[in-house]
C-alpha positions as CSV (number, residue, x, y, z in Angstrom):
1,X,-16.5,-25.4,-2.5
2,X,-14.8,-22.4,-4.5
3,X,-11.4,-23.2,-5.1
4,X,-8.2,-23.1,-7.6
5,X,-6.3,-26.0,-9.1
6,X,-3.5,-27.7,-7.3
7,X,-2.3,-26.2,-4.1
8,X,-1.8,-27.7,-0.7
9,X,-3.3,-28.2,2.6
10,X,0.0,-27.6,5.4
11,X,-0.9,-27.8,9.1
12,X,-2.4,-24.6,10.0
13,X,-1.7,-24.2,13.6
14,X,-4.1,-21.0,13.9
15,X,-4.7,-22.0,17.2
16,X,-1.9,-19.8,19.0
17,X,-3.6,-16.7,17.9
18,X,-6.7,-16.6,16.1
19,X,-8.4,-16.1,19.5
20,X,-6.0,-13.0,20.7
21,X,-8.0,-9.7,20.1
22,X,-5.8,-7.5,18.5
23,X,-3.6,-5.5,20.9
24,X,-2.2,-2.1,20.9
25,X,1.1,-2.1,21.3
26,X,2.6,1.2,23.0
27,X,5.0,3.0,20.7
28,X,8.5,2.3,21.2
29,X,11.0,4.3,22.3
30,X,12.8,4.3,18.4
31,X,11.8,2.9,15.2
32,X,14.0,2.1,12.2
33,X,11.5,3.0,9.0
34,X,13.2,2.1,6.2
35,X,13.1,4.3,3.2
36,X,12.4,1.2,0.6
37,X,9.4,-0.9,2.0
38,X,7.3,-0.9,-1.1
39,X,7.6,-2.6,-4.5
40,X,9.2,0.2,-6.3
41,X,11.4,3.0,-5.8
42,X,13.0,4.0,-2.5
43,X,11.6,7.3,-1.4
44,X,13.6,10.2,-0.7
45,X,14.0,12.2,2.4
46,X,12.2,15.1,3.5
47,X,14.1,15.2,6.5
48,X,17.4,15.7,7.8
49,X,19.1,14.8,11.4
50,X,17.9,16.8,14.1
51,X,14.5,17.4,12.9
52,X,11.1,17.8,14.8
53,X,8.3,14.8,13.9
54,X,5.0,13.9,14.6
55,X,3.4,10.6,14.3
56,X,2.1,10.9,10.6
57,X,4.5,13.6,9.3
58,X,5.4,13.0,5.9
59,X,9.4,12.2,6.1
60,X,9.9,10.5,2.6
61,X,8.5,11.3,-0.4
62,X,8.0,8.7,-3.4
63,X,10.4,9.0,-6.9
64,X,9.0,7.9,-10.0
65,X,5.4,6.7,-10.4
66,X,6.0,3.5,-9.0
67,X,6.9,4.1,-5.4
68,X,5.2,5.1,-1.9
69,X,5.9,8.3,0.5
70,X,6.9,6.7,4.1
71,X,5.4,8.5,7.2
72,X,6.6,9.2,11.0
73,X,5.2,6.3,13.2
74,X,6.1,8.3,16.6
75,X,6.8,11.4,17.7
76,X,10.2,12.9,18.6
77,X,13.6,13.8,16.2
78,X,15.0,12.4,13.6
79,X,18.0,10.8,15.1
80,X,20.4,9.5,12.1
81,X,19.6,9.1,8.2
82,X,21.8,5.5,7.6
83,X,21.5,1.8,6.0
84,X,19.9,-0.8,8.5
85,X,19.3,-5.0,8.8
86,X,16.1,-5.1,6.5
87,X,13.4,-8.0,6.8
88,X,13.3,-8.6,3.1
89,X,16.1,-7.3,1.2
90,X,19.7,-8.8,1.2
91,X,21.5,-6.0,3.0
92,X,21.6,-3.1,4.9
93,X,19.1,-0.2,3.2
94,X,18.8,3.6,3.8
95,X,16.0,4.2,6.9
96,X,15.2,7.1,9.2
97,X,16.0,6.4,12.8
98,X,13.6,8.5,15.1
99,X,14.4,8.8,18.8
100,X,10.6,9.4,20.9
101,X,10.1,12.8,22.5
102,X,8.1,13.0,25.5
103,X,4.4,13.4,23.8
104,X,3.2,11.0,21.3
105,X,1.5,13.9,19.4
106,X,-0.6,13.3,16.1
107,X,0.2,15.6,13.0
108,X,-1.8,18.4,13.0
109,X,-3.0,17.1,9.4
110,X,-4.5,14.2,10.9
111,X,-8.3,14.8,11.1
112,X,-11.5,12.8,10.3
113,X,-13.3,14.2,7.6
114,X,-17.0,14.2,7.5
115,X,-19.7,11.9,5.9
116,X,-20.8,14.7,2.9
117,X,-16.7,15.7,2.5
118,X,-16.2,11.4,2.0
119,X,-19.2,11.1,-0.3
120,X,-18.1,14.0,-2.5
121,X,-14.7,12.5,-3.3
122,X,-14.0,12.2,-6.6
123,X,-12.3,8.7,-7.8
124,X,-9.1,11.3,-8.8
125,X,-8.8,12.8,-5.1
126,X,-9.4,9.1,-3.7
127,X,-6.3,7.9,-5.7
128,X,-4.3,11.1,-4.3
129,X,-5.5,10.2,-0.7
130,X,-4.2,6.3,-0.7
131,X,-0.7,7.5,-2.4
132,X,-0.3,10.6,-0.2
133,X,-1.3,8.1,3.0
134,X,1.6,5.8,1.4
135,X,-0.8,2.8,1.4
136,X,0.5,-0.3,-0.3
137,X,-0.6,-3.8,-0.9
138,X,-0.5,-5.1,2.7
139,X,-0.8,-8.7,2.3
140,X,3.3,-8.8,1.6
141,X,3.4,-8.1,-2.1
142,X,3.4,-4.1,-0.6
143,X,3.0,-2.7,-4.3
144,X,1.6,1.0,-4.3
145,X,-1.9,0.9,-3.8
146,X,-2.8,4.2,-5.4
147,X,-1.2,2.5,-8.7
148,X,-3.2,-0.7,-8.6
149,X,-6.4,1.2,-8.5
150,X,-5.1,3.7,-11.9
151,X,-5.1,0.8,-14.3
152,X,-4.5,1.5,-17.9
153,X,-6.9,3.4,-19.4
154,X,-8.0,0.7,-22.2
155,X,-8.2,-2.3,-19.2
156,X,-11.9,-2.9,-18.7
157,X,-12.4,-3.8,-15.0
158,X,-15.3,-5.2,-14.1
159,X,-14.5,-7.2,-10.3
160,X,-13.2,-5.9,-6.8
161,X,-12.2,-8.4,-5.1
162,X,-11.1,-8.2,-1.5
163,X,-9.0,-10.9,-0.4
164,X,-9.5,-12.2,3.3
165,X,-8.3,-15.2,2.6
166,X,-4.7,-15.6,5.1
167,X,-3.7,-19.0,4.0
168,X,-0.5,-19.3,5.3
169,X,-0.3,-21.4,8.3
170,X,0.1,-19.5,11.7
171,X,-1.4,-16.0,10.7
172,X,-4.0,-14.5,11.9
173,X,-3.7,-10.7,11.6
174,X,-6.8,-10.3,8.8
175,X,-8.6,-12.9,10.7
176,X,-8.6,-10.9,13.8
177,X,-8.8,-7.5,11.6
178,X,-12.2,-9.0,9.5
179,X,-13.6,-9.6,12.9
180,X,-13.2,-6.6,15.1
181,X,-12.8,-4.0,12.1
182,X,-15.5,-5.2,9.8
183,X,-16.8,-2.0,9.1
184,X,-13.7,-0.6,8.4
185,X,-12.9,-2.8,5.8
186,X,-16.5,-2.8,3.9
187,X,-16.2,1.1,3.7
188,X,-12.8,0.9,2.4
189,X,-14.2,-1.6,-0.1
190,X,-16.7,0.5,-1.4
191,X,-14.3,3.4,-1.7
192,X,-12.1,1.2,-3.4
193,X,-15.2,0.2,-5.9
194,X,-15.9,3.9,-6.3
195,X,-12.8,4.2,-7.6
196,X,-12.8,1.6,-9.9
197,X,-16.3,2.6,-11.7
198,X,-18.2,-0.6,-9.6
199,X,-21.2,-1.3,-7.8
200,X,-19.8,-4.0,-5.8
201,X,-17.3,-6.3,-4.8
202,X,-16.7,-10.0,-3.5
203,X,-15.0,-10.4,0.0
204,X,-13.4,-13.6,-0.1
205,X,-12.4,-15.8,3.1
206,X,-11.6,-19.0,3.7
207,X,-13.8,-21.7,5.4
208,X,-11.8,-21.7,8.8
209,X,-12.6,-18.4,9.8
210,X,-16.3,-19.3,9.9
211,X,-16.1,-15.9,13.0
212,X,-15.2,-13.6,10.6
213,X,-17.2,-15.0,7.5
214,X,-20.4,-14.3,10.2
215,X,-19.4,-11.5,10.9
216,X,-18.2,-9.8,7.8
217,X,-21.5,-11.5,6.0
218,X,-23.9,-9.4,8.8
219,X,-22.0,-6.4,8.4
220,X,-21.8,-6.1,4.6
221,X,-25.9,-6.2,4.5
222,X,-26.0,-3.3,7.0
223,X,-23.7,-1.3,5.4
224,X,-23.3,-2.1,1.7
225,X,-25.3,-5.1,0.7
226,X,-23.9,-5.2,-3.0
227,X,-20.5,-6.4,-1.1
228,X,-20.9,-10.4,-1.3
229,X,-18.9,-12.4,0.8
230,X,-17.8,-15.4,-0.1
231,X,-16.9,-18.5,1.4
232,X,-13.7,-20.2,-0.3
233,X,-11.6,-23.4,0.5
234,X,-9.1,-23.6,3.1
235,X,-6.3,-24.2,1.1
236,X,-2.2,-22.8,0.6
237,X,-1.9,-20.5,-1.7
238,X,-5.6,-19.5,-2.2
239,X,-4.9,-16.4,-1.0
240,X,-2.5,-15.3,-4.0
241,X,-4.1,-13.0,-6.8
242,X,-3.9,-14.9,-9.9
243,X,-5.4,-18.4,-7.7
244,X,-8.1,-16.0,-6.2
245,X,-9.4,-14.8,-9.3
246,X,-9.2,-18.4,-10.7
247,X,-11.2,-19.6,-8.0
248,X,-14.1,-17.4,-8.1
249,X,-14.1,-16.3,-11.4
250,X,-12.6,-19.2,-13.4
251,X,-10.5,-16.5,-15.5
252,X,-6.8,-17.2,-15.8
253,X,-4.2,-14.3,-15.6
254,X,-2.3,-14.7,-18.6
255,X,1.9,-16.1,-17.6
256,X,3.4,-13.1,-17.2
257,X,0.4,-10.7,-16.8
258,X,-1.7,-8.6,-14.4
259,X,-5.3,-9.1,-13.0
260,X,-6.3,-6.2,-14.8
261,X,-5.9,-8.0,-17.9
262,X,-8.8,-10.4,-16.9
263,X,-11.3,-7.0,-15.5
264,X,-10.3,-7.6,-12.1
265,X,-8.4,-5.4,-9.1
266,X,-7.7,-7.8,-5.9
267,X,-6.7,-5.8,-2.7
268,X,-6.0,-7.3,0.6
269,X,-8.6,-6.8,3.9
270,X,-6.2,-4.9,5.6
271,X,-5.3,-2.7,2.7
272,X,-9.5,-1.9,2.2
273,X,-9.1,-0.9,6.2
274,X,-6.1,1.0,5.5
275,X,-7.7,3.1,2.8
276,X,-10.7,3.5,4.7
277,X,-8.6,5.2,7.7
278,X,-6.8,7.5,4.8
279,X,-9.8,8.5,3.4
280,X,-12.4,9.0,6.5
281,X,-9.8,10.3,8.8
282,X,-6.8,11.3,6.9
283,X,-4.2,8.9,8.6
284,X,-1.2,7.8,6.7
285,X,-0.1,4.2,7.2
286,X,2.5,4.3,9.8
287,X,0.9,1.0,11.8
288,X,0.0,-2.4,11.1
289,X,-1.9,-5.5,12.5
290,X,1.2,-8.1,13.0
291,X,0.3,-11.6,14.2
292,X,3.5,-12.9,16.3
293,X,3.0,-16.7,16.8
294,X,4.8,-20.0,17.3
295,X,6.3,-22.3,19.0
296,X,9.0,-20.1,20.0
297,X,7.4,-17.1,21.8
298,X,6.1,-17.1,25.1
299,X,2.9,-15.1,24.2
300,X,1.4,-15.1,20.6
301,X,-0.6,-12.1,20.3
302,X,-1.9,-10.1,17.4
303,X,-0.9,-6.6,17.4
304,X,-1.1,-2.9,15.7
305,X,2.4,-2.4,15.9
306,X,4.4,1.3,14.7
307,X,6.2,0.5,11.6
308,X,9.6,1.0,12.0
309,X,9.9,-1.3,15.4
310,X,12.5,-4.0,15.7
311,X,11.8,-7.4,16.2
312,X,13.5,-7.5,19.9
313,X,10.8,-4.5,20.8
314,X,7.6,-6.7,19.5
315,X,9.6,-10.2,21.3
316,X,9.7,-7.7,24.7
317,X,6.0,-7.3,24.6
318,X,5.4,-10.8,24.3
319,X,6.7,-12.0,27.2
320,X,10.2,-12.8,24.9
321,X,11.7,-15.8,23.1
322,X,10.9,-19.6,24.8
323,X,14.3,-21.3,25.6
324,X,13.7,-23.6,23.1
325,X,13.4,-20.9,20.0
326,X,15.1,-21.7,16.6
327,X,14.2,-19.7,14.1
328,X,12.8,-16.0,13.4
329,X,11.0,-16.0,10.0
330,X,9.4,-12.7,9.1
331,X,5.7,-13.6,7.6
332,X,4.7,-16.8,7.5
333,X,6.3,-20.5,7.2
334,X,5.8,-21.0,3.5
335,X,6.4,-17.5,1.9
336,X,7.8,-15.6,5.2
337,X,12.1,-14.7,5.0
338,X,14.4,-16.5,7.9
339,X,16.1,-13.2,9.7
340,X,19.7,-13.5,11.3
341,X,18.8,-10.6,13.3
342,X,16.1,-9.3,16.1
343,X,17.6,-5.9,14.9
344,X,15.0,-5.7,12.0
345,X,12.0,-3.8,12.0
346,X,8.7,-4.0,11.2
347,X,7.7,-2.7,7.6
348,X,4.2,-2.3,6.0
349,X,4.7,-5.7,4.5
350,X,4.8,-7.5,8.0
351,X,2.0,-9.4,7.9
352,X,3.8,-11.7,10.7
353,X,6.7,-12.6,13.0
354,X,7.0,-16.6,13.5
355,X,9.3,-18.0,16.0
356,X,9.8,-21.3,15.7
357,X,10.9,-24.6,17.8
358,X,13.6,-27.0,16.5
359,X,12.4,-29.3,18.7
360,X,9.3,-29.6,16.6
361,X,10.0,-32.5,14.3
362,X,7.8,-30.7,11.5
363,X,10.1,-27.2,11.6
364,X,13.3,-29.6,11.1
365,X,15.1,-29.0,7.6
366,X,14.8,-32.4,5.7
367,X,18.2,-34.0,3.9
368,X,17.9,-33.3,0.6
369,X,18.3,-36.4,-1.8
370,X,18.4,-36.8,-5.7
371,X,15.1,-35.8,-7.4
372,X,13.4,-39.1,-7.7
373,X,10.4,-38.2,-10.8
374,X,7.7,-38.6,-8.4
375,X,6.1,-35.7,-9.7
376,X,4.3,-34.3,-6.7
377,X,5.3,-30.6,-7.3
378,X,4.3,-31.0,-10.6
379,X,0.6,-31.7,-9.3
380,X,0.4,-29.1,-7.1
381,X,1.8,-26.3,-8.6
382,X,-0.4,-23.8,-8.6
383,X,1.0,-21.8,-11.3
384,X,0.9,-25.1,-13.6
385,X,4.6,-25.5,-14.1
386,X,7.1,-28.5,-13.8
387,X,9.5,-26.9,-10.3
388,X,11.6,-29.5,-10.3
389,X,13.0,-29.5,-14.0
390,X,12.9,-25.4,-13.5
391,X,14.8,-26.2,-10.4
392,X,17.5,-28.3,-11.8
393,X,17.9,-25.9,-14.9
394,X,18.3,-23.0,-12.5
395,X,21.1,-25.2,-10.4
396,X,22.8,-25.8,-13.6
397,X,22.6,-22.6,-14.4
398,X,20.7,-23.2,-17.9
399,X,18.6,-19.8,-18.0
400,X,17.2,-19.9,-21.4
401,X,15.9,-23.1,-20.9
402,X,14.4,-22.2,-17.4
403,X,12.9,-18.7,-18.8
404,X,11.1,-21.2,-21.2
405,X,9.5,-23.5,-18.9
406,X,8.3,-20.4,-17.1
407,X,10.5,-19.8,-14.2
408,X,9.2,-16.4,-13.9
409,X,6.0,-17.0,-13.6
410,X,6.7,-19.2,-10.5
411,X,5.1,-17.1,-7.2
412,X,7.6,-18.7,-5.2
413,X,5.0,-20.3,-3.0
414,X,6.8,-23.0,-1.9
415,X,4.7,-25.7,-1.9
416,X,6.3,-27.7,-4.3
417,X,9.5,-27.7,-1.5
418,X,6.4,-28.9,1.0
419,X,5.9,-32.1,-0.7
420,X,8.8,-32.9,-2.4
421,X,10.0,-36.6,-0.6
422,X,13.4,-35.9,-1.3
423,X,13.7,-32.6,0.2
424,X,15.2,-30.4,-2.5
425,X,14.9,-27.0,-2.1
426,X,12.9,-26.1,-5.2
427,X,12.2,-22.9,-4.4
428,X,15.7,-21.9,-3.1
429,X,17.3,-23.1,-6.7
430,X,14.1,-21.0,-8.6
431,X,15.1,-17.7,-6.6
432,X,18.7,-18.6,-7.4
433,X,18.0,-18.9,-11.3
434,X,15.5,-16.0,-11.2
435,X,18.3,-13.5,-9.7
436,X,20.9,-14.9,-12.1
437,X,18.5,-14.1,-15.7
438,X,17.3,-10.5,-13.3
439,X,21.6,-9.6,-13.1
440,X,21.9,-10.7,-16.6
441,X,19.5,-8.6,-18.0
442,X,20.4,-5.2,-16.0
443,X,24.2,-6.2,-17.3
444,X,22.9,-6.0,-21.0
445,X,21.1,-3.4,-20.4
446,X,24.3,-1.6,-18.8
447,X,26.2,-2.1,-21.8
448,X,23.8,-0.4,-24.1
């Protein structure tokens, strides 16, 4: 079966909600949209305190070329302009606070376009639909989409691939997505192709969503047979770009480097759907699928949630947090981030919110021990590097050392810290070393 070298094979526990249809949730009474939720940039305000919204107005527009506009998710006034809890980054970050007004009204902008006005798109207009729609990479990397598909003029791209395979444990929100949206998704594909220069694409998904592999299989002959879908091993990280690509294509991504500089443009099922919205009915991305799941929550459900609504909202509609709740990781167990608040909101990265049971001997933190040369992470790596000498360089703080035996090429994936028998936290030290040769490098560059 297709597949990458190393990788691992963690208990999946798709169970909770792989069978949930996806759910609308009702929009809440105030969202939190964070102005930075994109690789990139912040964008800036369009907006001040006191101002009118609808869902879909434009209230952020993107700086530089490398950023994202940020879009209303509900309807009502602009209520403050000030830094809030954020899922991913370290501290508090600039977001638009939006009370709801009585009507949930849709910008007036927000229309479906016609078959002929789709089909006489040009691949230029397409790219200004996806960044004006703010789409970005929506399987948690959230890089600007509209970028992705401009590569440089000299790449030679000759694969689409769309990337269905969810491999971290718990999630199910493309699952669910590739089975009721199908359609969706294969239209946003060929758009996507269309604006690449190609005839056709590869869907790939892994072998234990054999619903959605039926039915994304059916649907891609209906409605554009030159999209293959194909059927890849179950197995953590497939799901990452440079594995993908490796997997299907056998072409590595140079350390250090793009897919582009191998032919090839990977863009998540969700993000195909999401571009297929912004182009056939000019809506901006200001919701998301979200699978909430665990051990921990009394209801797992997948949902379209409002970006911009805090945790404790989403937990409400589930039926809220089991007695016996731990933890609150936004994403998913291996790549997701622990949160110390149910104050955060969801952001177009949120691919999940996993609550999790300490009472569950798997989700208990191991005592770390000495490394003991086993060399488990070593085989599994999917990146091909050597996490724990990287790791014990970064704890010692030896940077050049660690930049040489690649520790920026590490995806932070964490399965090394999966296997490792003596429970080090490989990928904690990495990160650690990584932001220490990131601060040292804006310092020289500073003194310049």
């Amino acid at each position: 079966m297709i597949t990458f070298r190393g990788g691992i094979h963690p208990p999946e526990f798709k169970e909770l909600a792989e069978e949930k249809p996806i759910e609308i949730m009702p929009a809440p009474k105030q969202v939190v949209i964070p102005l930075s939720q994109h690789t990139g940039a912040p964008a800036k305000p369009v907006v001040n305190v006191g101002d009118e919204v609808k869902v879909g107005t434009l209230i952020a527009e993107p700086v530089g070329m490398i950023s994202a506009p940020v879009h209303s998710s509900i309807a009502g006034k602009v209520k403050a302009i000030e830094p809030w809890v954020h899922p991913v980054l370290p501290v508090p970050t600039k977001s638009i606070i939006i009370e709801a007004g009585e009507e949930d009204e849709l910008d007036p902008e927000i229309k479906p376009r016609s078959d002929n006005e789709i089909e006489e798109l040009k691949p230029d207009d397409i790219r200004e639909i996806i960044r004006s729609a703010g789409i970005v990479g929506l399987g948690g990397a959230a890089f600007p989409t509209a970028v992705k598909v401009t590569p440089p003029k000299d790449a030679k791209i000759d694969t689409l691939i769309i990337n269905g395979a969810e491999c971290e444990p718990f999630l199910t929100a493309d699952d669910r997505l590739m089975r009721e949206k199908p359609e969706g998704i294969i239209n946003g594909a060929r758009i996507l192709a269309k604006v690449l220069g190609l005839e056709r694409a590869f869907i790939a998904i892994e072998h234990n969503k054999p619903e959605a592999i039926r039915v994304m299989t059916e649907t891609a002959r209906s409605v554009w047979p030159e999209a293959e879908v194909l059927t890849v091993k179950t197995k953590y990280p497939q799901g990452a770009e440079k594995q993908l690509i490796s997997a299907i294509l056998r072409r590595e991504v140079p350390a250090g480097g793009l897919p582009f500089m191998v032919g090839v443009v990977v863009q998540n099922a969700g993000t195909a759907y999401a571009v297929w919205e912004a182009v056939a009915k000019r809506k901006p991305l200001y919701e998301r699928v979200v699978t909430v799941t665990g051990p921990g929550i009394a209801e797992p459900k997948n949902l379209l949630v409002r970006i911009g609504t805090l945790a404790a909202d989403v937990i409400s509609h589930c039926g809220g947090l089991r007695p016996s709740a731990s933890k609150f990781i936004s994403g998913g167990p291996m790549m997701g981030i622990a949160q110390a608040s149910l104050e955060v909101p969801v952001i177009k990265g949120t691919s999940g919110m996993l609550f999790l049971d300490s009472s569950k001997r798997l989700f208990a933190v191991a005592e770390e021990s000495s490394c003991i040369r086993c060399g488990h992470c070593v085989g599994i790596c999917p990146m091909k590097l050597v996490p724990a000498e990287i790791a014990r360089m970064a704890e010692y703080e030896k940077l050049e050392d660690a930049e040489r035996w690649g520790i920026l090429d590490c995806m932070e994936c964490g399965a090394c810290a999966f296997v490792c028998p003596a429970g080090r936290r490989l990928v904690q030290w990495i990160k650690y070393g990584k932001t220490l040769i990131f601060a040292e490098r804006s310092r020289k560059k500073g003194n310049k």
